[in-house]
N, C-alpha and C positions, 0 to 999 in steps of 0.2 A: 288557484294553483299556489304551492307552497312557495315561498322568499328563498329561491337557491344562489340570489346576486351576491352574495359573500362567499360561496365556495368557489376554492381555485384549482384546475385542473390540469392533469401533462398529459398532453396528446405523443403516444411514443409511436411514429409510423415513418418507413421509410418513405412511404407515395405520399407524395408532394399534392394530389389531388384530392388522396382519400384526409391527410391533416385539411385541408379546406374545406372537404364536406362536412367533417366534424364540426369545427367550429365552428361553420353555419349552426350546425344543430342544435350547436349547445347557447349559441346567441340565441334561437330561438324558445331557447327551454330560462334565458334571463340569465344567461352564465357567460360573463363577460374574464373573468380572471383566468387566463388560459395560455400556456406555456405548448412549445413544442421539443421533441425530442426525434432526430430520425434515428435512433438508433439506441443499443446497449450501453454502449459507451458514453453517448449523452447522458441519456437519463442517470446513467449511474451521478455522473457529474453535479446533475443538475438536483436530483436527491439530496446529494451531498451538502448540496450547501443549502438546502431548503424542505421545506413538507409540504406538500399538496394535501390537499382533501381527496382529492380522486384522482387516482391514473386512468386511464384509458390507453392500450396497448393492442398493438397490431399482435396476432399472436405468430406470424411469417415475417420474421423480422431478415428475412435473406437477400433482398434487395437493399440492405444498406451496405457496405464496404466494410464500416467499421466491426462488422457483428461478428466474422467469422465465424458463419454455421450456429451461431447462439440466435434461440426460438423467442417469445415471450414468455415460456413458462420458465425456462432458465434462468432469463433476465428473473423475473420472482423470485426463483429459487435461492437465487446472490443478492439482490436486495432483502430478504429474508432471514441468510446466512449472515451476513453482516451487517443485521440491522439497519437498515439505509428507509426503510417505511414503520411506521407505527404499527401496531394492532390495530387503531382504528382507521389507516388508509384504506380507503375504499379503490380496491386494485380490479378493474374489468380486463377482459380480456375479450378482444374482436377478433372473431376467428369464423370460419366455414364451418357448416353441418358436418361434413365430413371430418374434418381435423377434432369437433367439438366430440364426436361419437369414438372418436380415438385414443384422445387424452382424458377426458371425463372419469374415467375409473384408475387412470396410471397415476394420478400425482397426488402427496401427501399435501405437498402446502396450495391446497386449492385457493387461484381468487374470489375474488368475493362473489361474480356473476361472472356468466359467460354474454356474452352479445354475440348472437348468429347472423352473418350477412347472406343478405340483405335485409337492413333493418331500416324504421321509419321516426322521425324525429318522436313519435308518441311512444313506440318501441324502446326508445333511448332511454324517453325521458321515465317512462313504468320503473325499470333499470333503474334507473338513478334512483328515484320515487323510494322504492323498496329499498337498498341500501341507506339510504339519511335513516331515515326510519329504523334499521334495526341498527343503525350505529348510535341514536340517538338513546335506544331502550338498553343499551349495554355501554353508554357511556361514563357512567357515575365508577362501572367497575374502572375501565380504560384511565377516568383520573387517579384514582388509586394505584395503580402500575404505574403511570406519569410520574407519581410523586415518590414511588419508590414504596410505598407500604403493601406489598402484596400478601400478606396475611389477609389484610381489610381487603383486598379486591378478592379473595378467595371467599369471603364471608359472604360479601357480595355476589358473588356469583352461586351459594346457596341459596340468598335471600331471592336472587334473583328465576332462580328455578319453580322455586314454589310462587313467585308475582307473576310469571309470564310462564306460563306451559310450553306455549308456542313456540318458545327456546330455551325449552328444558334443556336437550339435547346440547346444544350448540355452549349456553352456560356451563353444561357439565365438563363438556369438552375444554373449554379458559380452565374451568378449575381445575382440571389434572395438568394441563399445561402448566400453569401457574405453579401448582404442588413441586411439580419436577424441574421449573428453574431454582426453585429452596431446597431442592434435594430431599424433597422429600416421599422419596418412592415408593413408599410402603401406600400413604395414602391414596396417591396417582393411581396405584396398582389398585385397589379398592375401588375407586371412579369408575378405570379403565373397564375392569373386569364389573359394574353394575350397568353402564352403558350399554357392554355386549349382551348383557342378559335380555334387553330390551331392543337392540338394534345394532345387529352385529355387521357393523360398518369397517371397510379394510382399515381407514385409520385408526379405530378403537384398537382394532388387534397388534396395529403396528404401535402404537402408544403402550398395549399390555407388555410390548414385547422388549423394548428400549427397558420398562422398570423392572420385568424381569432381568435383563441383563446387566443392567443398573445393580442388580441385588445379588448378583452373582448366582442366579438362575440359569445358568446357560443352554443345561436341556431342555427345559422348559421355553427357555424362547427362540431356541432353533425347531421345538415343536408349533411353536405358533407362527413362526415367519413360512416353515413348510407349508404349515396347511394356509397360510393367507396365501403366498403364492401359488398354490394350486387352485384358487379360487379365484385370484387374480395375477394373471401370468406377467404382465406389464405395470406393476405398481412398484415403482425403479427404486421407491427407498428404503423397500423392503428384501431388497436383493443389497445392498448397501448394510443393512444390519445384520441381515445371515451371514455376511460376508465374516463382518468382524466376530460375529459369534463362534462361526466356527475357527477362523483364528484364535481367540482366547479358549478354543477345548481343544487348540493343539492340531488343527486339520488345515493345514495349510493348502495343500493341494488343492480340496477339495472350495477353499475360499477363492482362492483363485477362477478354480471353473463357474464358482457363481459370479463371478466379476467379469470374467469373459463371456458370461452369457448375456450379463445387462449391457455388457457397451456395445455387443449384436445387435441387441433392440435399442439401447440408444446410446449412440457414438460421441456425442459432442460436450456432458457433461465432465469438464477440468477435475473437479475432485474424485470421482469415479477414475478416472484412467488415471491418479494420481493416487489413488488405493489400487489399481490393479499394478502399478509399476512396482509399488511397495510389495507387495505378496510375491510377485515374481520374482523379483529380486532372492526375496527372503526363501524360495523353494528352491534357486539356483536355476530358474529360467530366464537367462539373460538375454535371449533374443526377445520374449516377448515384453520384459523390461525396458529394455533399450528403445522398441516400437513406442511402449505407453508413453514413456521421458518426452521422447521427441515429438509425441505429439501435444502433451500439455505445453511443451513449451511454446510449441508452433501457437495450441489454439491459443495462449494465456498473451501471446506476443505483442496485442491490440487490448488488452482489457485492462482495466483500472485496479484489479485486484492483481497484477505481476508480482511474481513470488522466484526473488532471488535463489530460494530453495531449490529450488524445480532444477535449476542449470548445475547444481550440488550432486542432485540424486542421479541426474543423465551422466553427469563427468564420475559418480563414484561406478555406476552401471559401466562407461564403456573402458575405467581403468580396469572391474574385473574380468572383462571381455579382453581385454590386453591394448584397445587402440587407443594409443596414445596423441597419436593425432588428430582423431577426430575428440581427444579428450580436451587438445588444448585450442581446436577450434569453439568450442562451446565458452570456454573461459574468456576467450575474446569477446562473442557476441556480449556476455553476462559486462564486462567491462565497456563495450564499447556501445549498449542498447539501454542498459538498466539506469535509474538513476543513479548519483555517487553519493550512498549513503552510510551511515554506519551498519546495516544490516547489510548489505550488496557488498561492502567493502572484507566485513568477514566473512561471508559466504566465497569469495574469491579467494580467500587465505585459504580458507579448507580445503577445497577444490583444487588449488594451485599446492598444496602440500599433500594432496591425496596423488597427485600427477609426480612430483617431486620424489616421494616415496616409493613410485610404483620404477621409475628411471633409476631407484638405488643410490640418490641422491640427497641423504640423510640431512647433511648437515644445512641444505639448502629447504631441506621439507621441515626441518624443526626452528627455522627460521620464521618462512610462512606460519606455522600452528602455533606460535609462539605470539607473531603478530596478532593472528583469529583469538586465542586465548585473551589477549591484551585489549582487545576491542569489543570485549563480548562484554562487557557493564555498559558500554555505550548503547549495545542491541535493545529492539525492541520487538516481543512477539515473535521471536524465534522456537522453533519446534524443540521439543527433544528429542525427538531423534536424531536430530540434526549434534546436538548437544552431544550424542552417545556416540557418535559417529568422532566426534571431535576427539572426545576420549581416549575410544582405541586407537585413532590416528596419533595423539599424545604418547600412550602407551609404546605404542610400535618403534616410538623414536628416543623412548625411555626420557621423556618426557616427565615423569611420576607428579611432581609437584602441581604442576599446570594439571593433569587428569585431575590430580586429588581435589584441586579448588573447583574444578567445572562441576566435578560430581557433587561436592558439598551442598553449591549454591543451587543446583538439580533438588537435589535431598529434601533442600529446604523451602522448593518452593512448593506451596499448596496446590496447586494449578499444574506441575509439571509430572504427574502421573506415575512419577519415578519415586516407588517406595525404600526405605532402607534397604530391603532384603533385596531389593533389585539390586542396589547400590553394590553389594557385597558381592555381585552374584556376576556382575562386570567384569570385578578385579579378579576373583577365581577364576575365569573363565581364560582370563589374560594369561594363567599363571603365575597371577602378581598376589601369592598370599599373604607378602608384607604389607604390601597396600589395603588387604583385606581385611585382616586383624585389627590393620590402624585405624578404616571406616568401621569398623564393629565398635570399636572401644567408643567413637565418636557415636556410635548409634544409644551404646548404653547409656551413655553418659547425659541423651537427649530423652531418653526414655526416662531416667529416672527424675528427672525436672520435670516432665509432663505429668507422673507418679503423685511429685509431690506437691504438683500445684491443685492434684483435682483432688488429692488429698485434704488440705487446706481448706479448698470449696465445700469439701462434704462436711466436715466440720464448722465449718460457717454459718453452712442447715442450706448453701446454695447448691441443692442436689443437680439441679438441670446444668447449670455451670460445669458440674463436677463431671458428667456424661458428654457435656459436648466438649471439653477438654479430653476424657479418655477417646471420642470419638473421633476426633483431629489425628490424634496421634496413631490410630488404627488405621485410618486413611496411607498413612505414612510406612505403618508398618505393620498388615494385614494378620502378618500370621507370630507375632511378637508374642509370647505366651507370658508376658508381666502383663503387658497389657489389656490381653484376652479379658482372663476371669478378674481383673481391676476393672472392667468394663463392663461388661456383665453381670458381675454383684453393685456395681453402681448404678444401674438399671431399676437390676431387681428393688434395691431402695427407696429410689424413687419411685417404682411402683406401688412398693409395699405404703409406703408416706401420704401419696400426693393423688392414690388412683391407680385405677387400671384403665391402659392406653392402648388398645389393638397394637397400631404401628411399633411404640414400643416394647412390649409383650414379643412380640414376632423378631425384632432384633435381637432383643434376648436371648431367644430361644435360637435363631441363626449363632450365635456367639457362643452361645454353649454345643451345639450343634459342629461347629468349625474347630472349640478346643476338644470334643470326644473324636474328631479325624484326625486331630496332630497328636495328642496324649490321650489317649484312655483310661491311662491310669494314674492323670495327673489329681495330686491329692485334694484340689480343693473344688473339683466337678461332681462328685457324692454331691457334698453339700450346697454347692448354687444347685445342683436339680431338686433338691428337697426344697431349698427356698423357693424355687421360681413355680413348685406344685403345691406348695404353701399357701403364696401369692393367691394362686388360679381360684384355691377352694375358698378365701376369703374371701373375694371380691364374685364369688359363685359363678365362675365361668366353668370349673373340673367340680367334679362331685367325689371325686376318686383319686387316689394316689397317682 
């Protein structure tokens, strides 16, 4: 039998009997290093401050106290979401034939095995057996990600497809993962979409479906999320991406009903009912908003991830509903339950000046948002929407300066999803076209440094430099027409230079694509489409104009 006395295990089960049976079994299989957990809440804990080799999870986690209504696969899904396991933890799940024949086709982030009860220490240890083993054949990629070089663990997981057949599949799978945390979706989408040709499995589609809307595909992957979910009616995180799909093509309602239809079939996922609060909100159904608030906060009220936010979004919810008392009952709980931090501490400004404002009580509400404003460089991991919410509340109390600095530091942060043209599109909305102008002037003035840094690159002869600098800046400001076709003949460049690149090629042509919707008769799209069919016929991909 193989050496398993160095691997260390968390037994996560509320029954006090069945943690004893286990770790009989796993003594008996030479596996001495073994930790318990009864519940969500531990394990979260006990992740935290360490890595195990293996979990082992009850997948009925309802008899602990601390769970509230959270399953095993939830527990996964937030260890998952917030990194708290490796890639290579070996995550089991112990569950009934029944439950297994349930969940088996619904969830994206499958563990690693299932274990059906009743099961026999030889049973376990096969289980076990089989996991070392293919964590051991995909470990070389796993140190690569460890170390942070995931080009090389993507390399790896080509080399690794053609070394081991037998997890061709499963390599290919890491590789489009991997592509799509470097943002690189076009590849992913290539992966995705060669996987289905060979084995069209609900997570391929759901993977094709994230790059296409990654790529601003959005028909396209509200076609594929359809047809996955009519194939698979319970595979929850595909209702979760139709959701937001149809959101970004402007159908609110209809995101809505597919959010109320996943938390039918499953109720107890926090971020789910904390995207169905948002949509309801945002369609002016405050009843069913108010419901989702109150319950994330209820279930979130035990769990290690409490998000001061949540008591925000309920107190902005029952200020539009007009109760002011049960708005400033929630503000209490948020003060008198949460810890006392810099993010809890502004979240109470906002909320306390959103309650303030709505009592007609200005100079007390631009006090509060004044304090929020002044404490927000302390924050950390604060949302923006939370940020934009802050804004109009600023706005509202004419506030201007305090907005103008939220929105800047918005603008400019990479990660905060909030492009120039949004920025702009705030302050019009407010009516504040002074303020509008004066973020425009700030927009051009950021565009042309961007201009003339990737200017500089290309001249230098560092083309790819010169590209992901105009691409930064697209990020930032999507539909920017300097930075359009600066983008796109930068491209073209380095195609024409260095090769021809599928994934690159395909951007291109999305950016020439995007400038013929905004201008069609802007004067320098003639000639990128001459260049980019230039390109095609030299590197012999077009035979033709």
């Amino acid at each position: 039998m193989a050496d398993y006395s160095e691997l260390s295990v968390l037994i996560v089960d509320p029954n006090p009997g069945m943690r004893g049976s286990l770790h009989n079994m796993l003594n008996q299989c030479e596996i001495t290093r073994i930790e318990y957990a009864v519940g969500s809440g531990t394990a979260i804990r006990q992740l935290s401050r360490r890595q195990f080799d293996i979990v082992l999870c009850e997948y009925d986690l309802g008899n602990g106290s601390e769970n509230n209504g959270q399953d095993g696969q939830q527990l996964l899904e937030d260890l998952r979401h917030h990194r708290l396991i490796p890639p290579w933890c070996i995550f089991m799940m112990i569950t009934s034939e029944g439950v297994y024949s349930r969940v088996i086709g619904a969830v994206e982030l499958a563990p690693t095995d299932y274990v059906l009860k009743p099961f026999t220490v030889d049973a376990l240890l096969q289980r076990i057996r089989r996991a070392v083993e293919r964590r051991d054949v995909f470990w070389p990629v796993y140190q690569h990600v460890a170390a942070g070089n995931i080009r090389k663990a993507i390399t790896g997981c080509k080399e690794g497809e053609q070394a081991n057949p037998r997890y061709a599949t499963d390599y290919a799978r890491l590789r489009a993962e991997l592509l799509v945390s470097i943002d690189d979706l076009v590849e992913a989408e290539f992966v995705y979409q060669a996987i289905l040709l060979t084995r069209p499995t609900a997570w391929a589609k759901l993977g094709l479906a994230r790059c296409q809307f990654g790529l601003g595909k959005l028909v396209e992957a509200q076609q594929t999320l359809t047809d996955l979910l009519q194939q698979h009616t319970t595979f929850m995180a595909a209702y979760d991406l139709l959701a937001r799909t149809l959101q970004a093509l402007g159908q609110q309602q209809s995101a809505k009903k597919v959010l109320e239809d996943a938390v039918d079939i499953s109720p107890h996922m926090v971020r789910r009912l904390r995207h169905l609060g948002e949509v309801a909100f945002a369609t002016g159904d405050v009843g069913v908003a108010e419901r989702a608030f109150k319950q994330v906060v209820t279930k979130a009220k035990y769990s290690e991830f409490r998000d001061p936010e949540d008591h925000v979004k309920l107190v902005k919810t029952l200020v539009k509903k007009g109760d002011a008392y049960q708005a400033g009952g929630v503000i209490r709980d948020m003060e008198r339950s949460l810890r006392n931090n810099a993010n809890t501490d502004t979240c109470r400004a906002i909320a306390a000046g959103m309650v303030q404002q709505m009592a007609g009580n200005m100079t007390a509400a631009a006090a509060e948002l004044t304090t929020a404003v002044n404490g927000m460089a302390n924050t950390r991991g604060l949302s923006s929407g939370l940020k934009l919410d802050l804004i109009q509340s600023c706005l509202n109390v004419k506030l201007d300066q305090q907005a103008s600095s939220v929105m800047l530091d918005l603008m400019n942060d990479d990660d905060s999803g909030v492009s120039m043209d949004d920025a702009v599109e705030v302050f019009e909305k407010a009516g504040r076209h002074d303020l509008a102008q004066g973020m425009g002037e700030q927009i051009k003035m950021q565009v042309g440094e961007l201009l003339a840094h990737a200017a500089q690159k290309s001249t230098e002869g560092d083309l790819r430099a010169a590209v992901d600098t105009l691409n930064a800046g697209l990020r930032k400001a999507p539909a920017n027409m300097a930075l359009l076709p600066a983008a796109a003949s930068a491209i073209l460049r380095q195609l024409d230079d260095m090769g021809w690149e599928a994934p690159l090629a395909e951007q291109a042509a999305y950016l020439l694509e995007r400038m013929r919707k905004i201008d069609a008769h802007h004067p320098a799209l003639d000639a990128l489409l001459a260049q980019y069919h230039h390109t095609q016929r030299k590197y012999g991909i077009a035979t033709s104009a």
